[in-house]
C-alpha positions as a Markdown table, in Angstrom:
| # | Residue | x | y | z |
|---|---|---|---|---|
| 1 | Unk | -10.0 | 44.4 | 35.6 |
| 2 | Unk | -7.7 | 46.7 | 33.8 |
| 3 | Unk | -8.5 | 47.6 | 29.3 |
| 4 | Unk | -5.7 | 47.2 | 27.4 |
| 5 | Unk | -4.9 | 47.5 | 23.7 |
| 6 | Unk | -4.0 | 44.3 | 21.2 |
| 7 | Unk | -2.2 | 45.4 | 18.2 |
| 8 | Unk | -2.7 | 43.0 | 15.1 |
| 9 | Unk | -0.5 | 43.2 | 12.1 |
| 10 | Unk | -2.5 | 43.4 | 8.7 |
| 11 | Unk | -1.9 | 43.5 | 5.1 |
| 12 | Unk | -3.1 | 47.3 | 5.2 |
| 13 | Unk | -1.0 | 48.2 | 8.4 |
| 14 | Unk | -1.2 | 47.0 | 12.5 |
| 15 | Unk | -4.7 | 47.2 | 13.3 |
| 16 | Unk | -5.3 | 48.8 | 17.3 |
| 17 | Unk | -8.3 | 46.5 | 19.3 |
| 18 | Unk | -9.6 | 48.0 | 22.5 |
| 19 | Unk | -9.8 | 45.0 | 25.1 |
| 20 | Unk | -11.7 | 44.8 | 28.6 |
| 21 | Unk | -11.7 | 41.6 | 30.7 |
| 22 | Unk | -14.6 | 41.5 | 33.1 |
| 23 | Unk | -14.2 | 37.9 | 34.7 |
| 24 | Unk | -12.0 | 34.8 | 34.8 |
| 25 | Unk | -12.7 | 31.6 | 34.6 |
| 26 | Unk | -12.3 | 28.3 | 32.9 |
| 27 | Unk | -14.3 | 28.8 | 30.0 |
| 28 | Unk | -14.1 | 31.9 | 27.4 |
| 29 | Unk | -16.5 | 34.2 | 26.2 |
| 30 | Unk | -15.6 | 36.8 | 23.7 |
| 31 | Unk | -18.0 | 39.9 | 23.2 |
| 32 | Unk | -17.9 | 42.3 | 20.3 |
| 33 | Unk | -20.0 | 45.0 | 20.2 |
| 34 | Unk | -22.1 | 47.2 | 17.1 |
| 35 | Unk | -20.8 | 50.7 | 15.2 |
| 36 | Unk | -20.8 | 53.5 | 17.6 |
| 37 | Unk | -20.5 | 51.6 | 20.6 |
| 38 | Unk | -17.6 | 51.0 | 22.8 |
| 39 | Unk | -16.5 | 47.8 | 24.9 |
| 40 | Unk | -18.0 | 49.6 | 28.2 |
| 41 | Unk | -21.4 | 50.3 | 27.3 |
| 42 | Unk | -21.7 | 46.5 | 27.2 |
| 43 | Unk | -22.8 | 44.8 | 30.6 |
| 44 | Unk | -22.6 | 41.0 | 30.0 |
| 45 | Unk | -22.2 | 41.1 | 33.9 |
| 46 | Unk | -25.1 | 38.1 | 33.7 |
| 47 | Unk | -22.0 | 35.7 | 32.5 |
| 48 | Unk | -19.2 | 36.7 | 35.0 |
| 49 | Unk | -19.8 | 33.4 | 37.4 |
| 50 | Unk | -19.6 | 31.1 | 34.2 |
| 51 | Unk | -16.3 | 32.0 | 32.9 |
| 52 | Unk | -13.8 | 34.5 | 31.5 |
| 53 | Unk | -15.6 | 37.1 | 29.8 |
| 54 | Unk | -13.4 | 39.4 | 27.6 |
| 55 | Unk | -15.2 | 42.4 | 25.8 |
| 56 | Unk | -13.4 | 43.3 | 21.9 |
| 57 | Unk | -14.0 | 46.5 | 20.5 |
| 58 | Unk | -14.4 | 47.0 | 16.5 |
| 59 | Unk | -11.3 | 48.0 | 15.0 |
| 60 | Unk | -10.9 | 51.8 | 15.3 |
| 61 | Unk | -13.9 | 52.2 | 18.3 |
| 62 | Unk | -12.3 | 53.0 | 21.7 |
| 63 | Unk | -9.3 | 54.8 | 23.1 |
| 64 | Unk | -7.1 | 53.8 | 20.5 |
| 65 | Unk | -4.2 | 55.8 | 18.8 |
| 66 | Unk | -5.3 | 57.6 | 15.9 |
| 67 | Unk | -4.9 | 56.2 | 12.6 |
| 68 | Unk | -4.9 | 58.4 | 9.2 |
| 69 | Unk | -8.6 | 58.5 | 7.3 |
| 70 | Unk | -7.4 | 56.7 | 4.6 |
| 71 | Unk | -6.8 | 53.7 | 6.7 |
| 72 | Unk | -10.5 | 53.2 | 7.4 |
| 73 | Unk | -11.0 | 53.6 | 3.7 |
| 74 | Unk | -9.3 | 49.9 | 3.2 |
| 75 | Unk | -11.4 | 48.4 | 5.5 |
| 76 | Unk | -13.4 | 45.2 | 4.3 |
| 77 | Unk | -16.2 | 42.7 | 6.3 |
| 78 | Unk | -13.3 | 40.2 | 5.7 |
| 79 | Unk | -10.5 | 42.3 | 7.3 |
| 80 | Unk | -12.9 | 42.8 | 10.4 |
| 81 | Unk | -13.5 | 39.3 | 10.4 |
| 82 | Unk | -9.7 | 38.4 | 10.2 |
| 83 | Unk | -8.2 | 40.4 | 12.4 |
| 84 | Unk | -10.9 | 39.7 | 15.2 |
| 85 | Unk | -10.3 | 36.3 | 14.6 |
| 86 | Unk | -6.5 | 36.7 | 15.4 |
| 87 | Unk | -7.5 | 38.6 | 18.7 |
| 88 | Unk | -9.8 | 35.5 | 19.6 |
| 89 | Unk | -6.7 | 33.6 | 18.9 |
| 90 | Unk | -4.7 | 36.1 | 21.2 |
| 91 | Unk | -7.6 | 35.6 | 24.2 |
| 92 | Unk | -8.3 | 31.9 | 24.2 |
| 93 | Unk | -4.8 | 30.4 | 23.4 |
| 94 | Unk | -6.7 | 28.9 | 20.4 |
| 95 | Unk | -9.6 | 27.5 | 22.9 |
| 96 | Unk | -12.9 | 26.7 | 22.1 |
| 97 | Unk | -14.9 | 29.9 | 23.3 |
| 98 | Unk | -18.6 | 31.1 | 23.1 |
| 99 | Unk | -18.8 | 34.0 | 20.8 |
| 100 | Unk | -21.3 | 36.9 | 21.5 |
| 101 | Unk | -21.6 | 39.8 | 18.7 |
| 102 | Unk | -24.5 | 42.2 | 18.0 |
| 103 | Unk | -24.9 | 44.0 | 14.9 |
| 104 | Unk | -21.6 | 44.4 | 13.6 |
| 105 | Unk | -20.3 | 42.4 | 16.2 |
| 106 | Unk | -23.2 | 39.6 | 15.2 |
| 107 | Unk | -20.8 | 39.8 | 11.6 |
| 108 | Unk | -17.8 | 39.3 | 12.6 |
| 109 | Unk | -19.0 | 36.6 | 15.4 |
| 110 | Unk | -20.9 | 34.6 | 12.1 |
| 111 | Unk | -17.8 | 35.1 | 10.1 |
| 112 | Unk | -15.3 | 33.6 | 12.7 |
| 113 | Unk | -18.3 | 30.4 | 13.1 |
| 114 | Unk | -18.2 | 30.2 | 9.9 |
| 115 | Unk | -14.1 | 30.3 | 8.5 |
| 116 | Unk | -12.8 | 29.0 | 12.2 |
| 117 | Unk | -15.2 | 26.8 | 13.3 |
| 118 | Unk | -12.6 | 24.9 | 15.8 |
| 119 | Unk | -12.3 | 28.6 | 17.6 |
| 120 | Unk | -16.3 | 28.9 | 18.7 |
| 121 | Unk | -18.0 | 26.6 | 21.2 |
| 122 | Unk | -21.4 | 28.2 | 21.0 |
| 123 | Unk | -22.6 | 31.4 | 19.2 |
| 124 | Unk | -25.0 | 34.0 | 20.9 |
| 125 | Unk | -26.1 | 36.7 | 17.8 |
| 126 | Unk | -28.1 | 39.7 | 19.1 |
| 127 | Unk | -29.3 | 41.7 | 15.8 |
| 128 | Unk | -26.6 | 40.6 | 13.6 |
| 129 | Unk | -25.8 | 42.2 | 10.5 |
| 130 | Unk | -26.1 | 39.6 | 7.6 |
| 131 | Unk | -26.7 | 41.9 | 4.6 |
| 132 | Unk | -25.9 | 45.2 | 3.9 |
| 133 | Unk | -29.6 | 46.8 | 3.6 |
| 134 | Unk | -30.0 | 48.5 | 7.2 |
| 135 | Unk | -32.7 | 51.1 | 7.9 |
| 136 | Unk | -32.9 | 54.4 | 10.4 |
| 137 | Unk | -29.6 | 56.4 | 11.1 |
| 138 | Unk | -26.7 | 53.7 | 9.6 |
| 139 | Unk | -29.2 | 53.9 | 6.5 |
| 140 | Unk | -29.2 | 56.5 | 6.1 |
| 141 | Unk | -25.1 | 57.3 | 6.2 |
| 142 | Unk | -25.1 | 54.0 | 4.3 |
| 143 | Unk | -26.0 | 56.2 | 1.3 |
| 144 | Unk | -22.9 | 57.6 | 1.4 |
| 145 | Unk | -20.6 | 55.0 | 1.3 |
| 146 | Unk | -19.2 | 55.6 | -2.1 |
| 147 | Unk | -18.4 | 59.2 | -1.3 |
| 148 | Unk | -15.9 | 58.6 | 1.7 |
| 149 | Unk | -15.3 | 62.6 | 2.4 |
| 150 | Unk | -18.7 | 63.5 | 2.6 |
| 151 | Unk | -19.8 | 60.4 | 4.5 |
| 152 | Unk | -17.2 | 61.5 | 7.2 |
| 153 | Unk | -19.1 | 65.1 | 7.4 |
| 154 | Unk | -22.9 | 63.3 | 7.7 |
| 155 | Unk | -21.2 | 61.0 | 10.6 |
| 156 | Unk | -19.7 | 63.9 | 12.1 |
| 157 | Unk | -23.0 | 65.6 | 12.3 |
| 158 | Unk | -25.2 | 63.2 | 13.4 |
| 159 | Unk | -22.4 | 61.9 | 16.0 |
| 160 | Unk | -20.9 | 65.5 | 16.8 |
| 161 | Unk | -23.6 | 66.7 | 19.4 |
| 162 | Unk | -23.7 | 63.6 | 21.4 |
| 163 | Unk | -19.9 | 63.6 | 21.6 |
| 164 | Unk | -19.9 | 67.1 | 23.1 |
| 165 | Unk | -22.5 | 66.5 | 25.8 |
| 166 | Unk | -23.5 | 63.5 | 27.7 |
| 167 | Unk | -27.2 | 63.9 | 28.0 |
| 168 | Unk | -27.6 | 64.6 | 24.4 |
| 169 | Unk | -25.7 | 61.4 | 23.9 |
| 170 | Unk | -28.2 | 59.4 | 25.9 |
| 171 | Unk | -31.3 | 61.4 | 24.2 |
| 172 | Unk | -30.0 | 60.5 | 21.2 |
| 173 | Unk | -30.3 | 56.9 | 21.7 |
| 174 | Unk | -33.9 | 56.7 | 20.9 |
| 175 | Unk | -32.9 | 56.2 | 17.2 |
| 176 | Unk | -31.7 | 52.8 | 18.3 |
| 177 | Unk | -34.2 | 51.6 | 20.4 |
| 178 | Unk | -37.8 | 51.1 | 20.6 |
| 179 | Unk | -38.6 | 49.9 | 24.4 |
| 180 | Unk | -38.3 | 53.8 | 25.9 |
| 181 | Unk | -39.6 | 52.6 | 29.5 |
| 182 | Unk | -37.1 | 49.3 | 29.1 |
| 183 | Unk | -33.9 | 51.4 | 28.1 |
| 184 | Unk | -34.2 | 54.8 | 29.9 |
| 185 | Unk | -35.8 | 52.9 | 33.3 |
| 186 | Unk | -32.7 | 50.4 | 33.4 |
| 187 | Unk | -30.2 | 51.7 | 35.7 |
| 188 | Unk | -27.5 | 49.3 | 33.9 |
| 189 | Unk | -28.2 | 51.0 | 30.8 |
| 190 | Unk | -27.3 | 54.8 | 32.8 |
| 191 | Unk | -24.0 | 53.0 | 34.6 |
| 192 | Unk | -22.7 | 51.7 | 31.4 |
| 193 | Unk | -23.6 | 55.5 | 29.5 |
| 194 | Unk | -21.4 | 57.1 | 32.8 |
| 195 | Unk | -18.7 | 54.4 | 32.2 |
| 196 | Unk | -18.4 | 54.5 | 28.4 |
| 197 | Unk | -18.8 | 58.0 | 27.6 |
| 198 | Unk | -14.9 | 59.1 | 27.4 |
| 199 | Unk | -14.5 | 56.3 | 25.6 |
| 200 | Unk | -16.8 | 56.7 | 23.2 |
| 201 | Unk | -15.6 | 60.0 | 22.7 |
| 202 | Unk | -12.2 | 59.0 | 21.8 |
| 203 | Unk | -13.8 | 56.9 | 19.2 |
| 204 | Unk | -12.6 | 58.5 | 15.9 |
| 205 | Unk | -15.5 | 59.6 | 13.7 |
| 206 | Unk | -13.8 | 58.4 | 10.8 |
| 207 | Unk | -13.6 | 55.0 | 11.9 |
| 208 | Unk | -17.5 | 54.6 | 12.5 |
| 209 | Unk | -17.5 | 56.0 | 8.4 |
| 210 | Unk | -14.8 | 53.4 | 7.8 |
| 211 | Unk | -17.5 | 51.1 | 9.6 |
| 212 | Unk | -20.7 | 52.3 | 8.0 |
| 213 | Unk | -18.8 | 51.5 | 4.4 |
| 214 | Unk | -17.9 | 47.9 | 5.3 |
| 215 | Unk | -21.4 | 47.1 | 6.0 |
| 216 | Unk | -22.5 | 48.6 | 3.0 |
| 217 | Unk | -20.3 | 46.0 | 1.4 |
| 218 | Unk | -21.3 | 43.2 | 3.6 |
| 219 | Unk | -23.1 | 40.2 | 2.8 |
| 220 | Unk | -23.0 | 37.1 | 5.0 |
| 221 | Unk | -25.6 | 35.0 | 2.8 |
| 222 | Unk | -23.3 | 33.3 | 0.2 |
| 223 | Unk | -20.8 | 32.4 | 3.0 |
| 224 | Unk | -23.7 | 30.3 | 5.0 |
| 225 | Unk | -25.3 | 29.1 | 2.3 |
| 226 | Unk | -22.3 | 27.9 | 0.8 |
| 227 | Unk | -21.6 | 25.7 | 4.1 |
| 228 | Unk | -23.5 | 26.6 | 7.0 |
| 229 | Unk | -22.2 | 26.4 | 10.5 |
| 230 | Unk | -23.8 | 23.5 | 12.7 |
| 231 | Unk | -22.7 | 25.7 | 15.9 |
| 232 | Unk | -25.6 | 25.8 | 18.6 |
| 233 | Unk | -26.4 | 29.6 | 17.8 |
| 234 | Unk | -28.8 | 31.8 | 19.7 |
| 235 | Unk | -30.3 | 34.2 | 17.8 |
| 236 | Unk | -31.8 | 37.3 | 19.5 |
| 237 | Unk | -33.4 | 40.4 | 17.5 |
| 238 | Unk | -36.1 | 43.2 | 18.7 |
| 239 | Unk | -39.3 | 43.0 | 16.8 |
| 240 | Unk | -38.9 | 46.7 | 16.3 |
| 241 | Unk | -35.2 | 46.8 | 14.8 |
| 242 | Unk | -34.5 | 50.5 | 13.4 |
| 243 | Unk | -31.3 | 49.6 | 12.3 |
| 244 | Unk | -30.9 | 45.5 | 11.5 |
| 245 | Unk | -34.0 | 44.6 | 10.0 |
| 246 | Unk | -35.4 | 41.5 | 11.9 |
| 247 | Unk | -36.0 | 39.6 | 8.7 |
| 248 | Unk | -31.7 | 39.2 | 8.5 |
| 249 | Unk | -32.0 | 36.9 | 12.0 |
| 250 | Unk | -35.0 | 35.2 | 10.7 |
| 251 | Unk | -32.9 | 34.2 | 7.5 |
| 252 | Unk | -29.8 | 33.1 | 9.4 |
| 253 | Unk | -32.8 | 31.1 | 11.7 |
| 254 | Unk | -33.7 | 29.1 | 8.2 |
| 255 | Unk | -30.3 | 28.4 | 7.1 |
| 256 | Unk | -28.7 | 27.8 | 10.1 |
| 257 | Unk | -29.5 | 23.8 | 10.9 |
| 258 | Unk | -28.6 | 24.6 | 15.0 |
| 259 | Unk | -30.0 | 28.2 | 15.3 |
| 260 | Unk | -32.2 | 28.9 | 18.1 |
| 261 | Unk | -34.9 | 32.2 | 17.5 |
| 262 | Unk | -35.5 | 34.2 | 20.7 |
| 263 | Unk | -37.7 | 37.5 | 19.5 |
| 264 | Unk | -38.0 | 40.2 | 21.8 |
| 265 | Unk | -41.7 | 42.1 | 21.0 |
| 266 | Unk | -41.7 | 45.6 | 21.5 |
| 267 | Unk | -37.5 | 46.0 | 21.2 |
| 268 | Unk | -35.3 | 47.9 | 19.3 |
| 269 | Unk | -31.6 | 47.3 | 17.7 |
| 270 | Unk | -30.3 | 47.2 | 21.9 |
| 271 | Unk | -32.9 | 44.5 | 23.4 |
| 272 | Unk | -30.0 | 43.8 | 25.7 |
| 273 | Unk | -30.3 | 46.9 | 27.7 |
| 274 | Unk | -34.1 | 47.4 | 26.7 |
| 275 | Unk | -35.5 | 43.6 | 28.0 |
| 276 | Unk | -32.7 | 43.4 | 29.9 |
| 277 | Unk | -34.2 | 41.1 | 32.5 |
| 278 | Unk | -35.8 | 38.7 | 29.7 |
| 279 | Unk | -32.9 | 38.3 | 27.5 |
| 280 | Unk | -30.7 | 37.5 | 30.7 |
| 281 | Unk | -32.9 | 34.6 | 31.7 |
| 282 | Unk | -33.3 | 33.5 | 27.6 |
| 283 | Unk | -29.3 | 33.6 | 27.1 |
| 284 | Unk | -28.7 | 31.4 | 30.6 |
| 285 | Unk | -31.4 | 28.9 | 29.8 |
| 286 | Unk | -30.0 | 28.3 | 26.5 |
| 287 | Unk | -26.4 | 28.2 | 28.0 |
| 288 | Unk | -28.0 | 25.3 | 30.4 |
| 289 | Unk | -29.3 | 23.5 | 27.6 |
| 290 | Unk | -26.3 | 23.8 | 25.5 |
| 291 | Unk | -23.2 | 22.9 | 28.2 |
| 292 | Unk | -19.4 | 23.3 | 27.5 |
């Protein structure tokens, strides 16, 4: 099925949303995917009989037309979570839809539950972001974030060398994971890397800073607390998290009063690709138990 882009007007200027449709089918489910990743290196291929699964970028990640750096400089967690909640609009006619998001994805999926409840069915949250303390690599640009030029150079750096070759790209995603054997033995894993990697590429640089400075200002907690969703929610997180510490999914877990916990021992920030196998079977059983 053919990508396309959505353009979504904004009080700081039209915001460009990479889009890929994988299936159809009666019943939506929207995808949205972390920082640094792009809408083909996800391979919810596992829900293509059950409905129409539609893949949304981050604003700024994929072959999009360039914007200016300064736009990324205005971003917010709330104009991530408003504008993807006008492209869920834009897919589902305003339909009910499950919701899948991991890490920064997992934010904006939580904040759409949580301000447009009547748009989200069920909610799957794979390492969600729901504070802005994160460890390893988006850590450390995190420290940063006040300094919006020089974040741009340490992204550009850590980012550059993967950008310019394919295998360093792939080597480099160790710093996400923790399962070796589980990520680098899953032949999905090198499909999706092969299909992805232009795309990726086309990513601008300053829009994963632009990224890296809205989750150093995001915090999900008062938002939940405040009202929490009674959405059935499945929460999945790696024991091993580099990036999302696991103790953010136990918390939503707590204060969630319909939240499901499915650990994954042994994985990183990517337990879709790294378990691949047991989180398939974990999201369909939960689907079963939690019918449209």
């Amino acid at each position: 099925m053919d990508a396309y882009t959505l353009s979504i007007p904004s009080p700081i200027g039209t915001e460009e949303i990479a889009i890929l449709p994988r299936s159809t089918g009666e019943h939506p489910f929207v995808a949205w995917h972390g920082v640094t990743a792009v809408n083909r290196f996800w391979f919810w291929n596992v829900l293509w009989p059950l409905g129409a699964v539609s893949l949304v970028g981050l604003p700024g990640h994929g072959p999009l037309k360039a914007q200016p750096n300064s736009h990324f400089d205005n971003w917010t967690p709330e104009h991530f979570i408003e504008v993807s909640k006008t492209a869920l609009r834009t897919l589902t006619n305003g339909r009910p839809a499950t919701l899948i998001g991991h890490s920064t994805g997992g934010m904006i999926a939580l904040g759409i539950a949580q301000t447009a409840p009547e748009l989200v069915q069920r909610l799957i949250l794979i390492a969600p972001v729901v504070w802005s303390e994160l460890t390893g690599i988006v850590g450390f640009w995190q420290r940063f974030a006040n300094y919006p030029r020089l974040l741009r150079l340490v992204v550009r750096l850590s980012l550059e060398p993967g950008r310019l070759n394919r295998r360093v790209f792939t080597s480099s995603m160790t710093a996400f994971i923790r399962d070796r054997e589980g990520f680098y033995g899953n032949e999905r894993v090198a499909l999706a890397i092969e299909e992805g990697y232009a795309d990726m590429r086309k990513t601008q640089l300053a829009a994963i800073a632009g990224t890296t400075r809205v989750l150093t200002k995001t915090d999900m907690r008062p938002l939940v607390q405040q009202n929490p969703t009674t959405i059935p929610t499945l929460l999945i997180h790696g024991t091993k998290d580099p990036i999302v510490p696991y103790e953010q999914s136990e918390w939503l877990h707590q204060h969630l009063p319909n939240a499901t916990m499915a650990s994954i021992q042994g994985a990183g920030h990517l337990p879709y690709g790294e378990q691949e196998e047991n989180v398939n079977q974990l999201v369909l059983d939960w689907l079963a138990q939690h019918p449209v």
